[in-house]
C-alpha positions in Angstrom: -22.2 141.0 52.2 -24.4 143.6 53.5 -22.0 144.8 56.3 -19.9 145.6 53.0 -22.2 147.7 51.8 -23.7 149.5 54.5 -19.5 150.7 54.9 -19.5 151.4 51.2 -22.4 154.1 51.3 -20.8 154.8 54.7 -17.6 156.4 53.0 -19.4 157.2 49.3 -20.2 160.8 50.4 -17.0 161.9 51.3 -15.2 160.3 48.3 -18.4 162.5 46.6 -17.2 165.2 48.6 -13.4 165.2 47.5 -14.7 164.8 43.5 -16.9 168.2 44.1 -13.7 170.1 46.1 -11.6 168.8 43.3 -14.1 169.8 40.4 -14.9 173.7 41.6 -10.7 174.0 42.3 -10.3 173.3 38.4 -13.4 175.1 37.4 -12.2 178.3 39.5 -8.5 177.9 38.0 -10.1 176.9 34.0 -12.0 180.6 34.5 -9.3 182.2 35.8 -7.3 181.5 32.9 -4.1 180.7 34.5 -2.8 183.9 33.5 -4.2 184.2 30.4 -7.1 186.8 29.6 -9.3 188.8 27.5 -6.5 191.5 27.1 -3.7 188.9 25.2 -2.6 190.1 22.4 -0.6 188.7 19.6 2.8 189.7 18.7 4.8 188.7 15.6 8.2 190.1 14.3 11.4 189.6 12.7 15.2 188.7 13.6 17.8 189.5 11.8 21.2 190.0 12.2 23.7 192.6 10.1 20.4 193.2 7.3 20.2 189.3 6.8 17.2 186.6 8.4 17.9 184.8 11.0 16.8 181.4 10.2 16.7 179.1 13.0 16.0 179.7 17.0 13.5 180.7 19.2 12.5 184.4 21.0 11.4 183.9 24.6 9.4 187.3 26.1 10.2 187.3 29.7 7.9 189.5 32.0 8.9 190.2 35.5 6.4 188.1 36.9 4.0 185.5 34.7 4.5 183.2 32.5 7.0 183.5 29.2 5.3 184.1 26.3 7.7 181.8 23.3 8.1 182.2 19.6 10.1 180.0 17.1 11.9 181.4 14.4 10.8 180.8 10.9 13.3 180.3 7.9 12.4 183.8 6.8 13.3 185.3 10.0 10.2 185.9 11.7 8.1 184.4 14.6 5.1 184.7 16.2 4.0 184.5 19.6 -0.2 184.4 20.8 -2.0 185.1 24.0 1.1 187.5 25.5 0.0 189.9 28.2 0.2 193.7 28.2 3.5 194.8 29.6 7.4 195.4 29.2 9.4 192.4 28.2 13.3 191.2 29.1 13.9 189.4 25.7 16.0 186.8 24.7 16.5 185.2 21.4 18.5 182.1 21.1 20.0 180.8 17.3 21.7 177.8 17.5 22.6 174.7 15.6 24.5 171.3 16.9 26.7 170.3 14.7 28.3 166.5 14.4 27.3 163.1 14.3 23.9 162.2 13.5 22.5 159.2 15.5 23.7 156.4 13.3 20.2 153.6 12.9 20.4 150.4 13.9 19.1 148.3 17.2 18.3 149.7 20.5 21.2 147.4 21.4 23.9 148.9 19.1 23.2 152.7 20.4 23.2 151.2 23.9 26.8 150.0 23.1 27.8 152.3 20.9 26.9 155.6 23.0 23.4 157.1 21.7 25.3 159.4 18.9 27.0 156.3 17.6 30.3 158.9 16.7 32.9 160.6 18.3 31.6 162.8 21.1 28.9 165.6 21.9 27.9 167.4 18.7 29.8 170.9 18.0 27.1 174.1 19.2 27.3 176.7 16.3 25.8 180.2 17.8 24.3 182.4 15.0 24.2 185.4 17.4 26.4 186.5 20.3 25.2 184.0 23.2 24.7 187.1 25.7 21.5 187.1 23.8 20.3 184.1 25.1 20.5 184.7 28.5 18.4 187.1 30.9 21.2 188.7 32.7 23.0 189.7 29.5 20.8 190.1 27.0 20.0 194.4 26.1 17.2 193.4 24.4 13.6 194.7 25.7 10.0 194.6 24.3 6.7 196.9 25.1 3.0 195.2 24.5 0.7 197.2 23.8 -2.9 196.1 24.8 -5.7 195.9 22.1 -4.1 195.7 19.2 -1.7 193.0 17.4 2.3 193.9 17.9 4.8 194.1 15.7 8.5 193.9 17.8 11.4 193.2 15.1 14.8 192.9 16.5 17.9 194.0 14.3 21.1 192.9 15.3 
């Protein structure tokens, strides 16, 4: 029994070793912010599309390197987005609904047999704005953030 635990001190410091590398990495990365810092800004706005809301989707703020900064569209049209960086934006806005068969309830069992949906097939995608939107490579839609102050970006389409 004491061999045991002369090896178990043995080792101890260099598993307290590992714990203190492990603990400064995070500490250095939680101060760091990941990308996030004291200049982020807030940016809220509104979609709409021939003078009328858009009422479901999402606008995604794509820099050209960094994270995405993401905002979901509201029923009135508009979204917001926190914490985006200072910079010019490739923008896409996605406004879609699936249309079909609604998961039928009933057992695990039954959806197992039945297919998940329970119905005829995949569920009918209804775009509410040209797709090319939705994608980087063809959307036309851009966005300047401007530090130290909150952004308003509306996008008419």
């Amino acid at each position: 029994m004491n061999y045991r635990l002369q090896n178990v001190s043995r080792y101890s410091h260099l598993f307290l070793r590992d714990i203190a590398v492990i603990t400064v990495a995070i500490t250095l990365l939680a101060a760091s912010g990941c990308g996030s810092g004291s200049s982020a800004v807030s940016v809220r706005g509104k979609v709409s599309r021939d003078g009328n809301p858009v009422t479901v989707g999402q606008v995604m703020f794509h820099p050209s390197e960094g994270r995405a900064a993401l905002g979901v569209i509201d029923s009135d049209g508009s979204y917001e987005m926190e914490e985006v960086l200072p910079g010019t934006y490739v923008v896409t806005i996605e406004s879609y609904e699936a249309l079909g068969d609604k998961p039928q309830s009933g057992s695990l069992e039954d959806e197992m047999r039945n297919g998940m949906g329970g119905g005829s097939g995949p569920p009918k995608i209804v775009w509410h704005l040209p797709q090319a939107f939705a994608s980087k490579d063809s959307t036309t839609l851009s966005a300047d953030v401007e530090s130290g102050k909150p952004n308003e970006i509306n996008f008419e389409l």
